[in-house]
N, C-alpha and C positions, 0 to 999 in steps of 0.2 A: 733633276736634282742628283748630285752625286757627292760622294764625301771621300777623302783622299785616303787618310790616315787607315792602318788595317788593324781586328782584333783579331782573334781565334776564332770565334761565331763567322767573323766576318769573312775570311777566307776559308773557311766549310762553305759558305752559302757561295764563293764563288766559284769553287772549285764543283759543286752539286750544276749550279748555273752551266759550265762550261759542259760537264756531261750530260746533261737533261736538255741545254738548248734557250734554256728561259725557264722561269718559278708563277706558276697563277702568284697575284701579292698573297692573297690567301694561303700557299705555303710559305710564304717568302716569311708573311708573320706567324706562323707555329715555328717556324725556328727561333726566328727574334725573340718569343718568349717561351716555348717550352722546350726547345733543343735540349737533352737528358743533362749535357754538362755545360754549356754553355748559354742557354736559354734564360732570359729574364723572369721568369717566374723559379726555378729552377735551383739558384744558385744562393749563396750566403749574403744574402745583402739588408740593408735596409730599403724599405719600399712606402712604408704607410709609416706618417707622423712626421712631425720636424726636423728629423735627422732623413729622411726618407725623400720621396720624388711626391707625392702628391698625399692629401687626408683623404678619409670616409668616414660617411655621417657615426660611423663606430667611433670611430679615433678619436671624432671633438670633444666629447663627453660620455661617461656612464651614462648619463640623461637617458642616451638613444635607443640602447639597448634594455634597458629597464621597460621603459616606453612597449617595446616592440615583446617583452614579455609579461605583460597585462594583456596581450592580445592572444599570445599563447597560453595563456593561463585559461581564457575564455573557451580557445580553440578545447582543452581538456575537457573544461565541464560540458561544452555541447556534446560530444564521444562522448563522455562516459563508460571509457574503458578501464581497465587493469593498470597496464603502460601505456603511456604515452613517449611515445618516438620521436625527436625532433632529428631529425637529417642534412646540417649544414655543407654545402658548400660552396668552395672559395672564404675558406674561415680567414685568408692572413695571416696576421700575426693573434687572433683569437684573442680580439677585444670582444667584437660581438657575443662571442661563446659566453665570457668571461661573465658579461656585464647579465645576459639572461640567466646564467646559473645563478649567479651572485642574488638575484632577485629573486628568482623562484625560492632559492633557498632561505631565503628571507621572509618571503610573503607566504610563501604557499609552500611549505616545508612536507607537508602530506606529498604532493604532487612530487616536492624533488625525488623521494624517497622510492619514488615508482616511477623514475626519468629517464628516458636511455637518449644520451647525446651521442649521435655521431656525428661523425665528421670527414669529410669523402675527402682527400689530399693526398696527391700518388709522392709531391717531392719531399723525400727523406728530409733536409733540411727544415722546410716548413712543417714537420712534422714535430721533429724535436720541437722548434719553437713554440709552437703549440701546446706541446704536451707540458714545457716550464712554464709557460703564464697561467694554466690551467691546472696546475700540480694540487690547488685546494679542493679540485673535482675529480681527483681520477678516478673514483669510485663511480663516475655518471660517466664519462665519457671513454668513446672507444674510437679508431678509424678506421677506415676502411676505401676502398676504393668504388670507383664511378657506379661499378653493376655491383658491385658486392654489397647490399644493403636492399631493404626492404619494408614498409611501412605497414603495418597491421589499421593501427589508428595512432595518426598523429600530425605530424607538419615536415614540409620541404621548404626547407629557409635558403636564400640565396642573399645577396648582400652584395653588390658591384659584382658579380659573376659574369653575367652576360656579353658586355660591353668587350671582355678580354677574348674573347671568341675570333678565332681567323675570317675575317671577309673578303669576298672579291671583289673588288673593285674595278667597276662599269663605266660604262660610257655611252649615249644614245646618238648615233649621229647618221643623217639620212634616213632615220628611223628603223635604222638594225643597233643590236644592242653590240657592243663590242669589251673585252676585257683587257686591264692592265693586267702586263706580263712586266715582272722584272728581269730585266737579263745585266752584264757588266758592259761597264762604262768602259771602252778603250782610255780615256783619261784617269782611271782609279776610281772607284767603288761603284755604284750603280745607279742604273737607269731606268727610266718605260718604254713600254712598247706596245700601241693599242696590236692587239690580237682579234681572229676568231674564240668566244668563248671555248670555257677546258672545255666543260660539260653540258649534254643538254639539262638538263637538272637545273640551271640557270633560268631557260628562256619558261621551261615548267611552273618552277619555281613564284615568278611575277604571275605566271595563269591563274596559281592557287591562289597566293595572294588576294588580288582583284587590281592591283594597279601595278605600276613600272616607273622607271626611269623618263626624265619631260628630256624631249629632244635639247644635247648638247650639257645637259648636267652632267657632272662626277656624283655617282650614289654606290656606298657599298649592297655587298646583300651576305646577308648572315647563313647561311646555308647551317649552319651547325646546329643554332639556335631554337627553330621546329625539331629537330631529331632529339636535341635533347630536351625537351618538353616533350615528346612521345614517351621517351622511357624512362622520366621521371613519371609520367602518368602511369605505364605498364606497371611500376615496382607500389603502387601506392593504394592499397584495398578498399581503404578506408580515411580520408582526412583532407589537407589541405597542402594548397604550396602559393610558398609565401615571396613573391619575389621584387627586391628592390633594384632600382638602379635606372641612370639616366636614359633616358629615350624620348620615341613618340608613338603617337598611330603611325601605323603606313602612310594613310594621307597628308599627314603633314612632312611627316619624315623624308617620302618624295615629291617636295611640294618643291611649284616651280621655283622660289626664293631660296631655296636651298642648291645655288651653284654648283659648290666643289664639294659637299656630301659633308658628314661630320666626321672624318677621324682626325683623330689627335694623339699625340705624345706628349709623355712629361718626364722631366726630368729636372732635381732638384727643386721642385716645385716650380716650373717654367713650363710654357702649354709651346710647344712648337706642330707646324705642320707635316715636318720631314721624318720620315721614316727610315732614308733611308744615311742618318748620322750614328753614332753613338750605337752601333745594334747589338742589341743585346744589355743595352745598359737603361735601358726609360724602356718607358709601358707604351704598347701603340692601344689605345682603343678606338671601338665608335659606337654612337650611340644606339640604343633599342629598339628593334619592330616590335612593338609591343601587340599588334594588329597579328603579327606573325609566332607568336606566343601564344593568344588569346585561342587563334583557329587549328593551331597545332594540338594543345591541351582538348578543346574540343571533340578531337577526333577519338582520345582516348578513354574522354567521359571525366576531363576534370571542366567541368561548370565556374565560369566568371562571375563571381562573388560581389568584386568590387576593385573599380581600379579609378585609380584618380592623382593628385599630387600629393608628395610625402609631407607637404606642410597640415594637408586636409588628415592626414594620416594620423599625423603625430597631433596634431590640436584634439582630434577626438577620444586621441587617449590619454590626456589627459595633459598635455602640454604645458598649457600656460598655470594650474597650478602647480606641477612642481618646481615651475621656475623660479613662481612666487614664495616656494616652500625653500628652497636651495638659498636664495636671495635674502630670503630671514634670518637663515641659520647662520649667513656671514654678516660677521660683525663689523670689518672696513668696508666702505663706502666704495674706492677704490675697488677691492677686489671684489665687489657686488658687480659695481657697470663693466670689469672684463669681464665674470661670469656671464651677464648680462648678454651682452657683446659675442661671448662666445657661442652660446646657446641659441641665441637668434639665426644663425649659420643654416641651422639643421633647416629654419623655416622662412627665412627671407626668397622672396623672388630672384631678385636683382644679385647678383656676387655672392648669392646662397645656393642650397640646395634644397630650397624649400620648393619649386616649380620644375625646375630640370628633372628635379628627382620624381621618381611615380612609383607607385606601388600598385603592383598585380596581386590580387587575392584568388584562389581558385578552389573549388572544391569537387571533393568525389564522394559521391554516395554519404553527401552531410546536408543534403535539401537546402533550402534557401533560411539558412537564418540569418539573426541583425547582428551583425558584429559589433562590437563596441568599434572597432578602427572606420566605418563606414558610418559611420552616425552624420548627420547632416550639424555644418557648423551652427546653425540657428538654434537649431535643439540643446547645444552646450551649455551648460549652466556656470557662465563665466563667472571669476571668482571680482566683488569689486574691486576697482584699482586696474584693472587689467594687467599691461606690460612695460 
C-alpha cells in the first residue's frame, strides 16, 4: 500500500524513515497521531460527531453518560469517603465529562459538592476544548497529565482510550513470529517490510499472555496497553477503573478467523484499511486485549469485578426505562422513533455498539460487591411495554 500525495507529518515520517532504516508500524502510528505538531490527536480539528471522522457511545446521546453516572454514584456510596475522585482519560471533546457532571449535579448534588474531576490530556488544544464545553464545572474539574494524578478513593474512567494505543503489527509464518516494519516506497509514500521483531518484549509478551498469533494471520499486539494498566493500578489506593471500549479476549481476538487482525481507520465517517493515506488526518485504531488488561491489572492488585458487553452494561442501569422516560417527554411521533432510533445505537449488536463495545470493571481494595452495572439481565425489572 502506498499513497503518493505528501503532507508535513508525512515527510517527517520519511525523512525519520531514511535516517532510522525503517519505523516498527508501532512508531510509524505514534506519529500519525500524536506527533507534538502534526499528530492526529494533537491538532485543531474536528474528530468525534457529524462534522468529525467517527461517534462514541458519548457523542450519541446524554443517555450514555448519565447511565454510566448511576454506576459512579454507586461506586461513592460502596467508599464511603470524604472525596471522591474520578480520573478521566481520553476525555475528547468532553461529552462524557459533561454528561456525568451534569447528572451527579442533578441527582446527587451532596456528592457533586465533594467531586474532584480530573482529566489526564497532555494536547493544549484538546484541552482548551475541554475546558469550554465544561465551563458550567470548572469548580470540579482540573487536568493534569498521565503520572501527575493520583486516586485516594474513587474511579479511573476511560472511554475509547485504549483502541488509540500504538501497535505492532505481526505476522506468523513457519511458525516464527515476524514484525511489519514500514519503510518508503521508491514510487511515493510508504510500504512494508516483514522484519525480525524490534524487541524481545514481543515474543515475552504472547508467553504472559498465554496464547499468540495462528500461523500466517496479521495480529496486532498492544504492548502499551498492560503498562498502562500497571500504573493506572500503582496510582490508585483505593477504588475502581472503569474501562470502555471495543475489543475481545485474547482468545477470540487471535482466533483463527481473524486473518488480517482488526486495525482500522476513519475518516469522515469512512472505516478504510490503509494506514498508510491521509496520515495524520483519520484515527488508526485496533481493537482490545481485554484478556491482556484483565492480567496486567492483576498483577498490581486491581481485581475483575465484572466485564461483559456495554448493551448488558447499560440495560442494567437502567436503559430501557429512561428510553421509555425520554420517549414520553417528546411530544412528535416523529422525533420519538429518531430518538428511538438513536438511542438503540448504544445497544444494538448488529451496526451498534451494543456487542463490539465491552466494559471492564476492576477494583482495588473494594472486596467483591454487586454493582448495579453487573446485575444479571433476568433480575431487571423491565418497565411494561418494553422498547
Amino acid at each position: 500500500m502506498s499513497y503518493v500525495s505528501e503532507n508535513s507529518l508525512q515527510a517527517m515520517i520519511k525523512a525519520q524513515i531514511d535516517s532510522e532504516g525503517g519505523l516498527s508500524f508501532a512508531a510509524f502510528m505514534k506519529q500519525c497521531l500524536y506527533q507534538p505538531e502534526h499528530g492526529y490527536y494533537m491538532t485543531d480539528r474536528e474528530r468525534i460527531g457529524k462534522s468529525g471522522d467517527f461517534f462514541t457511545s458519548s457523542s450519541v446521546h446524554t443517555l450514555f453518560g448519565r447511565l454510566i453516572a448511576r454506576q459512579l454514584i454507586q461506586m461513592d456510596e460502596l467508599l464511603g469517603a470524604e472525596t471522591f475522585q474520578i480520573v478521566e482519560q481520553g476525555a475528547g471533546e468532553g461529552h462524557l465529562a459533561l454528561d456525568v457532571l451534569d447528572a451527579i449535579s442533578e441527582e446527587r448534588p451532596q456528592l457533586y459538592e465533594r467531586l474532584v474531576y480530573n482529566i489526564v490530556e497532555r494536547g493544549p488544544e484538546s484541552r482548551r476544548r475541554q475546558a469550554q464545553a465544561l465551563s458550567a464545572h470548572a469548580d470540579r474539574v482540573r487536568w493534569c497529565d498521565a503520572d501527575d494524578w493520583s486516586i485516594a478513593a474513587g474511579c479511573y474512567l476511560s472511554n475509547e482510550l485504549v483502541d488509540a494505543f500504538p501497535v505492532h503489527l505481526l505476522e506468523k509464518h513457519q511458525g516464527a513470529i515476524q514484525e511489519i516494519f514500514v519503510i518508503n516506497d521508491p514510487a511515493g509514500g510508504f510500504t512494508e517490510e516483514l522484519r525480525e521483531p524490534s524487541s524481545p518484549a514481543l515474543a515475552k509478551y504472547f508467553t504472559w499472555l498465554g496464547t499468540g498469533p495462528v500461523e500466517g494471520n496479521r495480529i496486532e499486539a498492544n504492548l502499551a496497553a498492560p503498562d498502562w494498566m500497571r500504573r493506572v493500578g500503582q496510582q490508585i489506593e483505593r477504588g475502581f477503573v472503569l474501562t470502555i471500549d471495543y475489543g475481545y479476549p485474547a482468545e477470540e481476538l487471535y482466533a483463527l478467523h481473524r486473518r488480517t487482525g482488526t486495525l482500522m481507520c476513519y475518516h469522515r465517517h469512512q472505516a478504510d484499511e490503509n494506514p498508510y493515506e491521509k496520515v495524520g488526518e483519520k484515527d488508526i485504531t485496533a481493537h482490545v486485549d481485554f484478556t491482556a488488561l484483565q492480567l496486567a491489572g492483576a498483577e498490581v492488585g486491581l481485581q475483575t469485578l465484572w466485564f461483559g458487553e456495554q448493551y448488558r452494561f447499560l440495560m442494567s442501569l437502567g436503559f430501557v426505562e429512561e428510553l421509555m422516560r425520554l420517549e414520553a417527554e417528546t411530544v412528535d411521533e416523529k422525533e420519538a422513533r429518531a430518538l428511538r432510533l438513536t438511542l438503540k445505537n448504544l445497544i444494538m449488536p448488529e451496526g451498534g455498539m451494543g456487542e463490539t463495545f465491552k466494559v471492564l470493571v476492576q477494583g482495588k481494595n473494594v472486596g467483591q460487591p454487586d454493582l448495579i452495572g453487573a446485575r444479571a439481565l433476568r433480575d431487571l425489572p423491565f418497565p411494561v411495554g418494553g422498547m
